[in-house]
C-alpha positions as CSV (number, residue, x, y, z in Angstrom):
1,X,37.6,12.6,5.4
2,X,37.7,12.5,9.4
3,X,36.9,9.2,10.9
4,X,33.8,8.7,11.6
5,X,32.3,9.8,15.3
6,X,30.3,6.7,17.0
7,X,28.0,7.4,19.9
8,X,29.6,5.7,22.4
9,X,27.4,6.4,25.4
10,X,24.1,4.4,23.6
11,X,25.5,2.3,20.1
12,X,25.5,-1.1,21.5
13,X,23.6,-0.2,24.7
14,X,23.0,-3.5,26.2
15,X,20.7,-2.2,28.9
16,X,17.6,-0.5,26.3
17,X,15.7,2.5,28.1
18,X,12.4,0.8,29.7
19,X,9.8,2.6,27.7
20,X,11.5,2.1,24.2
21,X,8.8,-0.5,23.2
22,X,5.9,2.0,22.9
23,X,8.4,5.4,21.9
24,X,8.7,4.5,18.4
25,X,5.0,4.1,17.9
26,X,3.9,7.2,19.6
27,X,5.5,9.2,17.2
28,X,3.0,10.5,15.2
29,X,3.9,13.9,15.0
30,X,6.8,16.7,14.6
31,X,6.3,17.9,18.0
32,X,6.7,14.3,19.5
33,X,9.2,12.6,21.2
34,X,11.9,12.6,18.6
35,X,15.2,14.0,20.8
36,X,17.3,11.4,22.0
37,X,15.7,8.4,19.5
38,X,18.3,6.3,19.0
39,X,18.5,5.9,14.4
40,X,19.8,3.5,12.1
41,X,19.6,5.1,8.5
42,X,20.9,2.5,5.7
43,X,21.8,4.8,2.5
44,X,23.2,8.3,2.2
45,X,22.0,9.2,-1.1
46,X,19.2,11.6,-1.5
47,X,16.3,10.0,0.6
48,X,18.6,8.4,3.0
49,X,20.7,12.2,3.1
50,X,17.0,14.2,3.9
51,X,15.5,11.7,6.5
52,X,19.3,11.9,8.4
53,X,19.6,15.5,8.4
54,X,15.8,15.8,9.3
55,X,15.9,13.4,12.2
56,X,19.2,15.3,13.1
57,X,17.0,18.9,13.4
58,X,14.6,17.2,15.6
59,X,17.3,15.7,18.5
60,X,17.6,12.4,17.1
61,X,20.7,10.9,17.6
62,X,22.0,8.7,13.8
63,X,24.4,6.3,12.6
64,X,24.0,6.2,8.5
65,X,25.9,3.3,7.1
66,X,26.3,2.9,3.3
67,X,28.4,0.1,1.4
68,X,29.5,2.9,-1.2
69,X,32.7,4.7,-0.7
70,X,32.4,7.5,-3.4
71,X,32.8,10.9,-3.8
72,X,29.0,11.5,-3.7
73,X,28.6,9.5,-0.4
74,X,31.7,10.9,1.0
75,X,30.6,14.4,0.4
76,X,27.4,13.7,2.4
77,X,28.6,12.3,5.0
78,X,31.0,15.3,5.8
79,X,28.0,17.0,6.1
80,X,26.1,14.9,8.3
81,X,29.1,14.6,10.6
82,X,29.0,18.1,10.9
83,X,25.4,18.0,11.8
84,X,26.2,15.3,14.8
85,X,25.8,12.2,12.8
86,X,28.0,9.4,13.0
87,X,28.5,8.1,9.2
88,X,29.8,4.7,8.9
89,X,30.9,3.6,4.5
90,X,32.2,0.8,3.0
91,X,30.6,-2.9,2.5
92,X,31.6,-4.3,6.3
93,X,29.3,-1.7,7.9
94,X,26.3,-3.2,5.8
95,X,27.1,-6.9,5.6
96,X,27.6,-7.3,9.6
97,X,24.5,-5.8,11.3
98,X,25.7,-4.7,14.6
99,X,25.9,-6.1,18.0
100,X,23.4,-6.1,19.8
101,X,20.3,-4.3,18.1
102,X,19.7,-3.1,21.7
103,X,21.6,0.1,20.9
104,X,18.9,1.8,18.8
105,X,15.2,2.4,18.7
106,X,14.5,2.9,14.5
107,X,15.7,1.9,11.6
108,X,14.9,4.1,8.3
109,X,15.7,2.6,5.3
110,X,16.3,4.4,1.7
111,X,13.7,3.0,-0.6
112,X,16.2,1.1,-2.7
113,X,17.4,-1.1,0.1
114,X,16.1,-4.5,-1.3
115,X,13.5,-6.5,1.9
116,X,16.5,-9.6,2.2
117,X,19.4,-7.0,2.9
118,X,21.1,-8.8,5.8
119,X,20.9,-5.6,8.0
120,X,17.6,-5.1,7.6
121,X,16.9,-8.8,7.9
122,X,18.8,-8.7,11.2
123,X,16.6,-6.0,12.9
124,X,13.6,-6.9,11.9
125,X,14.2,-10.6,13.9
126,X,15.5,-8.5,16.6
127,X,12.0,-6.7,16.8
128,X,13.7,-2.8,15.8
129,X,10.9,-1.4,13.9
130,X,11.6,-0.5,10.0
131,X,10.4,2.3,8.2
132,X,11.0,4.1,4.9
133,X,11.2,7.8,4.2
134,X,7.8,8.2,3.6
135,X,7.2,6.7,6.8
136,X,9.2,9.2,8.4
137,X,7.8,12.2,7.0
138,X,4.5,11.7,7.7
139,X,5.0,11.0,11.4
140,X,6.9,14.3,11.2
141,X,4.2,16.2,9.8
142,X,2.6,19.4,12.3
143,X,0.4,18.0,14.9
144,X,-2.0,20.6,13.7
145,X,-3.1,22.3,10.0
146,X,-0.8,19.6,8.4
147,X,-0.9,19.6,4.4
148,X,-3.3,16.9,3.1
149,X,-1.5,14.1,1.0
150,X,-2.7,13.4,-2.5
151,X,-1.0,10.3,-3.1
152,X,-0.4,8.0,-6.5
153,X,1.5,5.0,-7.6
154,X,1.6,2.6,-10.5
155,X,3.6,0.8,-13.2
156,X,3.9,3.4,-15.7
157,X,2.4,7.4,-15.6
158,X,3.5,8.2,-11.9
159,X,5.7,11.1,-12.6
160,X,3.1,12.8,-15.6
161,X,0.5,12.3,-13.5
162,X,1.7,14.0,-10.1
163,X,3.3,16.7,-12.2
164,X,-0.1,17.0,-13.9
165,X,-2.3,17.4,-10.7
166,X,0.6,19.5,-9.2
167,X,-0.6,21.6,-12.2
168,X,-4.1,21.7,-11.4
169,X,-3.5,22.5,-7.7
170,X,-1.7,25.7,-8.5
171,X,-4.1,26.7,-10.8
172,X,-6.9,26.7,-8.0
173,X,-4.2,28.9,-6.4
174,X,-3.4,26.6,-3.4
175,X,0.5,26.3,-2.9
176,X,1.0,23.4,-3.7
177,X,4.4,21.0,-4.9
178,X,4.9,17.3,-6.2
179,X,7.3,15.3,-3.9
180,X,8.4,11.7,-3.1
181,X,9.6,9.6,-5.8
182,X,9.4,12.6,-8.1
183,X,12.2,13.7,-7.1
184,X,12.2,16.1,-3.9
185,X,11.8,13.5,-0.8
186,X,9.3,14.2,1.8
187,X,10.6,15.6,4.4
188,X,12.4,18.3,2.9
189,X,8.9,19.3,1.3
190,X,7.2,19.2,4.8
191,X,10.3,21.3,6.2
192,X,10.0,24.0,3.2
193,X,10.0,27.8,4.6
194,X,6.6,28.8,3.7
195,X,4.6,25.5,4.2
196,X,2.5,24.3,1.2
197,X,-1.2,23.6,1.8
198,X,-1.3,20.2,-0.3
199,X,1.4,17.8,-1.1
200,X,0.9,15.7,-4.5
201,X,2.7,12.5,-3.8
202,X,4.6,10.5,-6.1
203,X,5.3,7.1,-4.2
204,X,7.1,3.7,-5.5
205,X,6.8,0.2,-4.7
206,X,9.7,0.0,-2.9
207,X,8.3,3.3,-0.6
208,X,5.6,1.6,-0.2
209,X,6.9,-2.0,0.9
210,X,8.4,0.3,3.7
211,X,5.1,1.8,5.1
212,X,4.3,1.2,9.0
213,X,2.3,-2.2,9.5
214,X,0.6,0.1,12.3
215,X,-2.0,1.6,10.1
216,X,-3.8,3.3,12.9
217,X,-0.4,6.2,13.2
218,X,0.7,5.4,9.6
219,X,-0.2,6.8,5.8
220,X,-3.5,8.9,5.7
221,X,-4.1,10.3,2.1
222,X,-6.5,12.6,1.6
223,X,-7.2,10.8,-1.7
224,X,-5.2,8.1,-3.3
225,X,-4.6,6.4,-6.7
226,X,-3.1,3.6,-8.2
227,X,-3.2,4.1,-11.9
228,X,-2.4,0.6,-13.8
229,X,-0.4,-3.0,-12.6
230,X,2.0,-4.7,-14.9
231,X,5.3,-6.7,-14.4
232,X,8.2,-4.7,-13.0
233,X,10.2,-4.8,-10.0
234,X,9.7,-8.3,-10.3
235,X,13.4,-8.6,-9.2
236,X,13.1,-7.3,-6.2
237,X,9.5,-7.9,-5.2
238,X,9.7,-11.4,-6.1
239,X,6.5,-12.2,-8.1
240,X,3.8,-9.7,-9.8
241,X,1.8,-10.4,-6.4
242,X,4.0,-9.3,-4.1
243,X,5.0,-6.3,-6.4
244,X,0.8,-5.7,-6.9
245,X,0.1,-6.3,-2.9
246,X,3.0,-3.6,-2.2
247,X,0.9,-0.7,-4.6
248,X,-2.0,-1.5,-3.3
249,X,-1.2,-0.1,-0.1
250,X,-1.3,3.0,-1.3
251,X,-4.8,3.0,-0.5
252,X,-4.5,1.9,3.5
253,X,-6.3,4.3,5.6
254,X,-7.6,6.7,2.6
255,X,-10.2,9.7,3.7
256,X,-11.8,10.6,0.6
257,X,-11.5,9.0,-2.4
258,X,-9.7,5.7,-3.6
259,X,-8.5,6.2,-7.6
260,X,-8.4,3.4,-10.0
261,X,-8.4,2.1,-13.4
262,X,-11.2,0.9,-14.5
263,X,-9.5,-0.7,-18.0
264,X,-7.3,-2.7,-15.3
265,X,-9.4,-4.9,-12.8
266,X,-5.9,-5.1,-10.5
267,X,-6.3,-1.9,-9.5
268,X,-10.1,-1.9,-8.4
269,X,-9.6,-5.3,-6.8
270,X,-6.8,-3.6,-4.5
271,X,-9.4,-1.0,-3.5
272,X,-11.8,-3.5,-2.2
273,X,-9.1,-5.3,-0.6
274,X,-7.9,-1.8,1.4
275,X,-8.3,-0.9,5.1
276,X,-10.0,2.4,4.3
277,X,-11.3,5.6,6.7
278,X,-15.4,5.3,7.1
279,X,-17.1,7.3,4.0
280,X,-13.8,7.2,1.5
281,X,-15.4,6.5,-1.9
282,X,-14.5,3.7,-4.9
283,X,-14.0,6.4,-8.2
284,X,-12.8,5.0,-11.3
285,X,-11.4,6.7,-14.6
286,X,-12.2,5.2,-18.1
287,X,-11.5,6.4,-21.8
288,X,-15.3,5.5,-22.3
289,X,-18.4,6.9,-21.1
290,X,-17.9,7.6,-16.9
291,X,-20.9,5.1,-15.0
292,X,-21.6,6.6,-11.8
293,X,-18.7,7.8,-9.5
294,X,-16.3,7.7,-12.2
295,X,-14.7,10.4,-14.5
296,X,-14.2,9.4,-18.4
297,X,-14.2,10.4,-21.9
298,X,-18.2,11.4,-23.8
299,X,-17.5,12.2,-27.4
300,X,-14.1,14.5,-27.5
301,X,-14.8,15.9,-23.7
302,X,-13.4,14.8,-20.0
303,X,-15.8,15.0,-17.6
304,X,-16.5,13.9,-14.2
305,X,-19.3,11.8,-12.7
306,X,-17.7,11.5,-8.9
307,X,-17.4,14.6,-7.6
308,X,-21.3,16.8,-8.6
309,X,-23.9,17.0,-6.5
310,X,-26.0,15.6,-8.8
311,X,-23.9,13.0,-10.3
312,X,-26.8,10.6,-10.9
313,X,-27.8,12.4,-13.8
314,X,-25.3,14.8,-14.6
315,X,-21.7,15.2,-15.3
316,X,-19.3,17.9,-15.1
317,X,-17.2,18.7,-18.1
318,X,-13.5,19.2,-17.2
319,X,-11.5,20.1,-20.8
320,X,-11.5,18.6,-24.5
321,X,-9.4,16.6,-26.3
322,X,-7.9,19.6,-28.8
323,X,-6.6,20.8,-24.5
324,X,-4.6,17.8,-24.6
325,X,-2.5,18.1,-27.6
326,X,0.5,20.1,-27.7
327,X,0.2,23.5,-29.2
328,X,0.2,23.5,-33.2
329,X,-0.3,19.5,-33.3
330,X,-2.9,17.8,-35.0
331,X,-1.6,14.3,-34.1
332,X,-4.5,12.5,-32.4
333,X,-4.3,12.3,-28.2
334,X,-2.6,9.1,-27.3
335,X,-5.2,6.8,-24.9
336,X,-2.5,7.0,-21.8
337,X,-2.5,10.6,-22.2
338,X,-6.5,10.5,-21.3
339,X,-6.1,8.0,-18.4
340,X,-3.5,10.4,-16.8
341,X,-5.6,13.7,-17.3
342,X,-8.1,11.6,-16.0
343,X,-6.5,10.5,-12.9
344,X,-4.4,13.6,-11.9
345,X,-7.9,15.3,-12.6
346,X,-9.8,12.7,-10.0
347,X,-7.0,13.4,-7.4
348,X,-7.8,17.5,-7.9
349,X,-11.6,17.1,-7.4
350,X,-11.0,14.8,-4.1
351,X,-9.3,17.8,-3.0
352,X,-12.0,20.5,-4.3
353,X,-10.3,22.1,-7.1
354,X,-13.0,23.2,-9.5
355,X,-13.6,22.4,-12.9
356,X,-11.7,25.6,-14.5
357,X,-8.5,24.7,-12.5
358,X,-8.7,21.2,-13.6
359,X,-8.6,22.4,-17.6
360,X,-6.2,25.5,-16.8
361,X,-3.9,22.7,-14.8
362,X,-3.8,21.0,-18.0
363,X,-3.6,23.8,-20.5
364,X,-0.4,25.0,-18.5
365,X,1.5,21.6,-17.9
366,X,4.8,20.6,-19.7
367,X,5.4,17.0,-19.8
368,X,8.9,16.6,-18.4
369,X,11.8,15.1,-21.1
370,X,11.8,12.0,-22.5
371,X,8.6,11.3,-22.5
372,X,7.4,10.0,-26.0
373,X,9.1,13.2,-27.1
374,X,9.8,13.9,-31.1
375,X,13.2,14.9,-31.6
376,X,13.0,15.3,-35.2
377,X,9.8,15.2,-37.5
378,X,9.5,13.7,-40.8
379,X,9.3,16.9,-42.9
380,X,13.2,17.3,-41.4
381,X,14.4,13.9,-41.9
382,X,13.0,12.0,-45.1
383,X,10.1,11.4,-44.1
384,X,10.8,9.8,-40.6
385,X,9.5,10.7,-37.7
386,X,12.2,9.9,-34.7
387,X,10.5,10.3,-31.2
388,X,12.4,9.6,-27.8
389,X,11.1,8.0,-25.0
390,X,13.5,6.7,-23.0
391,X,11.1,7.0,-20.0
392,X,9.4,3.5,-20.9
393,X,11.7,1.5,-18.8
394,X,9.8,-1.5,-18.6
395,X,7.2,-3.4,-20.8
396,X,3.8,-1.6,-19.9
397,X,5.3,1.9,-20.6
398,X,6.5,0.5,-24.0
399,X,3.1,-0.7,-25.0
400,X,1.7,2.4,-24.4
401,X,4.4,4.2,-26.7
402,X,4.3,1.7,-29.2
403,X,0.7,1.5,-29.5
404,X,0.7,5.6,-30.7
405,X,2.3,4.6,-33.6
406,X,1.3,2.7,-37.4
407,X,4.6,1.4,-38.6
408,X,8.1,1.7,-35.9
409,X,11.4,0.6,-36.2
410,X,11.6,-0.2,-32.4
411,X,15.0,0.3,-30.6
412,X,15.0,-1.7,-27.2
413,X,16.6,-3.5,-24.7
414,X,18.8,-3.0,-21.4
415,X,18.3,-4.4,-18.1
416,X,14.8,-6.0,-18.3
417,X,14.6,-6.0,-14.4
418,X,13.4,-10.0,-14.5
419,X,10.5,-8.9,-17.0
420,X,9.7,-10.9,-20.4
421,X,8.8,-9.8,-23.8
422,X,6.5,-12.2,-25.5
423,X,3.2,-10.2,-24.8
424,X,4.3,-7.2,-25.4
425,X,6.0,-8.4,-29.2
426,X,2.7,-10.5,-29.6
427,X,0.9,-7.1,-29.3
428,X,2.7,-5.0,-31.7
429,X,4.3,-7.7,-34.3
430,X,2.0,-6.0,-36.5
431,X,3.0,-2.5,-36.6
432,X,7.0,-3.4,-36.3
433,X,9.3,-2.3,-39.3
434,X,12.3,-3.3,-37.7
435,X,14.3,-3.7,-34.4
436,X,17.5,-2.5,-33.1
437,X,18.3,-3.6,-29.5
438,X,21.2,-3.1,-27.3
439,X,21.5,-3.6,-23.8
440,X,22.3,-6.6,-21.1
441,X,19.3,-8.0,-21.8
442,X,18.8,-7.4,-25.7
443,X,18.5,-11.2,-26.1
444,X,15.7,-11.7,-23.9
445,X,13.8,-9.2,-26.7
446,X,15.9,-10.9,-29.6
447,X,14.2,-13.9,-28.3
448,X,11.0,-12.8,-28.3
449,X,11.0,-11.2,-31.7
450,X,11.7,-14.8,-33.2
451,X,9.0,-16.6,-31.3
452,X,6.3,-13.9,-32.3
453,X,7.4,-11.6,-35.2
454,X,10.2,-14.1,-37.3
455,X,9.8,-11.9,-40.2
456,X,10.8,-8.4,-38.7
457,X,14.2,-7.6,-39.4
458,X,16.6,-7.7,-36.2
459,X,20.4,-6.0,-35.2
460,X,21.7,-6.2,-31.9
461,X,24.1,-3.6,-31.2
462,X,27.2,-4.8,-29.2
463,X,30.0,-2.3,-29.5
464,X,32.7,-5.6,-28.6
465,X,31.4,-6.9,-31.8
466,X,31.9,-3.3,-33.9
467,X,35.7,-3.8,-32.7
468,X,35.3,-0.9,-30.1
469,X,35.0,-2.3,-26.1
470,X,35.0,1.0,-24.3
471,X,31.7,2.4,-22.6
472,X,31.3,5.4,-25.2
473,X,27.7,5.7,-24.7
474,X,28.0,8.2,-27.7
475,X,29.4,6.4,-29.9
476,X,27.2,3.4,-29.1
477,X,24.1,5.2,-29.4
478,X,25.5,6.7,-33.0
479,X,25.6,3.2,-34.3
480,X,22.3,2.5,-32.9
481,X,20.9,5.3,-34.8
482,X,22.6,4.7,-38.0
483,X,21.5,1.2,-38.1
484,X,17.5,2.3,-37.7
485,X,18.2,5.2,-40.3
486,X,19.4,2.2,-42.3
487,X,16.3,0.1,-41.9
488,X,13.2,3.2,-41.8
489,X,11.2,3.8,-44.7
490,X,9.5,7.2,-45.2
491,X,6.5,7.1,-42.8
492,X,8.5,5.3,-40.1
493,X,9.1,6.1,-36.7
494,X,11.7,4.9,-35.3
495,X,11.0,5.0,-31.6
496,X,13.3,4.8,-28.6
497,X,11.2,2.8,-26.2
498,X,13.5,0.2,-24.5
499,X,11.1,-1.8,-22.1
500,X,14.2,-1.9,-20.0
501,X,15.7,0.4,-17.7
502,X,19.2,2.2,-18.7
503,X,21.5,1.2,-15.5
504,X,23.3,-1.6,-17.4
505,X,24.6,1.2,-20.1
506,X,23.2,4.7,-18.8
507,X,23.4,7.0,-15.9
508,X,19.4,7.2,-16.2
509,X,17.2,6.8,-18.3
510,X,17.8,10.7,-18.9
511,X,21.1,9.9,-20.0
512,X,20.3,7.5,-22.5
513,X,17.6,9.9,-24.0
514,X,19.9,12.6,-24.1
515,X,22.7,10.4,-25.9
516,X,19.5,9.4,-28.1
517,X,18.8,12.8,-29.3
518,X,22.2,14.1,-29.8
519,X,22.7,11.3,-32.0
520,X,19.9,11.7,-33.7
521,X,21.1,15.3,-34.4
522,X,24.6,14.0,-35.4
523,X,23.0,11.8,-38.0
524,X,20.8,14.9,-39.4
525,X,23.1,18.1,-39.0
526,X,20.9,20.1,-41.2
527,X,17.7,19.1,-40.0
């Protein structure tokens, strides 16, 4: 790869241009004064990769520095240098922030870049304003007929949820695509040839740690949703508080209609605690009967109590129960599935979609892989059912999966991102058969499992201790599966759920699942 080009004329300016303390905040628009602002991007994978080449098409002029020197990173930047960028890799351009901060006007930050990262550390003191990618796409949205945002967060749900009201958009026939954390960043939806008419926004807590402090020219949602709190991230947030404060300003400057849960007091608290346009309403979802402005569950039928005329004394039915279930199943609808109809559902109606889009939205979603997904069912396997959901990457997801079923040998463990186990085993003790772990952090679960269910059989999977040391993911998720075959009865489950995230062993969390139900298929060959 060519060495990298450095702006010479303005990186490590030490005379800044007079009106650079107001620039940054008036841009609040694409069609604002983005040529010539000086950018500091830290990461060149995907978000980091979109906001360079987007401030690149607007005149901007970009350093991207990166600690990683692989093929992926060196791949991008070749493209960004062709672009005009200056790319900067390897662990010295991160760990010495540059000298003096005078030389640029932005920083944008990839969501991963932890708050303490000495670069960003450096120009925050320096007074460089820092924002994230979502930051950055919404001040480049049109100055006119922009897309409204439908915006959601949480610990667990995010990416069934926004896929789910993406659903119900479409079928009020508005063009309409999920984006942010979902998968397709921000600005390279709002930079899409034929311009959709309404975003559904996935958004993390580390996106949102990033948003603007200037809340007059930052994050406007149309309608916005945080749909439950538990411990994750802790790690990286620091405490549940920080992690809780950082979703809950998801809700900053909302229009229309602020979302929450009303089986989780968090998430109502952070509405009341929110900085919110004049008029935007409180609207809760609940598995029980819906009180006033809230949508919720009456006998076997969703309906909505928010969003009628005459919502004092009437409700509008969305879709049933028997629309929930996948075709040809008669298992009963698990209660996260209701919350999340329920929430993608109180996003659509913020927006306007009617009632028949809201049940057609539902009737014509696909969950995405991974997701408390049954790779084989008991008819083909003995008698046990073996369902993957290699999604629940922390302890919150897991309860939900665990809870959907009467007796589970529970595989677990990984990296427990600075979560503990104890509630969550003090929950289901009752309904464990057995547990196989593996992982980093299989111990802290171990551990657990002895304080709170001593009598349910535990094996830790290490492959050091099978005699094999390589990182065969194959092979290790083979013996994983042979040792729950070993230990499920007929009427089992045995259910993937790690409360842990897959980095310590796994690509993704898609990795591990795959490697989960290929093994799985191994172990029955004529199921």
């Amino acid at each position: 790869m060519p060495e990298p080009r450095v702006f010479e004329s303005w990186l490590g300016n030490p005379n800044p241009r007079a009106d650079d303390t107001d620039r940054v905040r008036e841009l609040r628009h694409l069609t604002s004064r983005w040529k010539g602002l000086r950018t500091l991007v830290t990461g060149i994978g995907l978000s980091g990769f979109a906001a360079a080449d987007a401030l690149l098409e607007v005149g901007a002029e970009v350093v991207v520095v990166d600690s990683a020197t692989g093929e992926a990173q060196r791949e991008n930047a070749q493209l960004l240098e062709v672009l005009g960028a200056s790319v900067l890799l390897g662990p010295q351009h991160v760990d010495a922030p540059p000298r003096p901060w005078d030389g640029f006007d932005l920083v944008v930050t990839s969501p991963g870049w932890h708050p303490d990262a000495p670069l960003l550390v450096s120009a925050a003191l320096a007074g460089v304003p820092v924002w994230g990618d979502v930051e950055l796409a919404w001040r480049m949205r049109p100055e006119t007929g922009a897309a409204p945002w439908l915006t959601l967060t949480g610990t667990n749900g995010k990416t069934t949820v926004v896929e789910m009201l993406a659903s119900m958009l479409r079928a009020a026939g508005l063009r309409a695509t999920s984006a942010g954390n979902v998968g397709t960043p921000l600005v390279e939806a709002l930079r899409h040839p034929h311009a959709f008419e309404v975003l559904a926004v996935e958004l993390s807590s580390y996106q949102l740690h990033w948003l603007s402090t200037d809340l007059e020219n930052s994050l406007h949602p149309q309608a916005s949703a945080v749909l439950n709190i538990a411990p994750d991230h802790l790690d990286w947030h620091g405490s549940l508080e920080a992690y809780a404060l950082a979703k809950g300003r998801i809700y900053q400057g909302t229009e229309v209609a602020c979302v929450y849960n009303v089986a989780d007091p968090r998430t109502e608290d952070l509405v009341r605690e929110a900085d919110v346009v004049e008029g935007a309403r409180a609207v809760g979802f609940t598995r029980s009967a819906p009180r006033l402005s809230m949508l919720g569950l009456v006998e076997d039928v969703l309906c909505d109590r928010a969003f009628v005329e005459q919502r004092q004394s009437h409700a509008a039915e969305l879709c049933s129960l028997a629309d929930l279930r996948p075709e040809g199943s008669s298992d009963p609808v698990a209660p996260h599935t209701v919350e999340n109809v329920l929430a993608a559902a109180a996003l659509a109606r913020a927006h306007g979609v009617p009632q028949v889009a809201v049940r057609n939205g539902v009737l014509a979603f696909r969950p995405a892989p991974h997701r408390v997904a049954t790779v084989l069912d008991p008819a083909r396997t003995g008698g046990v059912r073996w369902v993957d959901d290699s999604k629940a990457t922390n302890g919150h997801a897991a309860n939900a999966s665990l809870a959907a079923f009467e007796h589970v040998v529970w595989i677990a463990g990984g990296d427990a991102k600075g979560a503990s186990f104890d509630d969550l085993v003090q929950a289901h003790a009752g309904r464990l058969r057995a547990a196989v772990l593996l992982g980093r952090d299989r111990g802290l679960v171990a551990d657990a499992l002895r304080r709170h269910a001593p009598e349910v059989p535990v094996v830790e999977v290490d492959l050091a201790q099978d005699g094999d040391v390589t990182t065969d993911t194959a092979h290790l998720m083979d013996l994983v599966v042979a040792r729950a075959a070993d230990l499920a009865a007929p009427g089992d489950t045995v259910l993937l759920a790690p409360a842990c995230a897959s980095w310590d062993q796994f690509r993704s969390y898609g990795h591990r699942g795959d490697e989960f139900a290929a093994a799985v298929t191994r172990r029955f060959p004529e199921a």
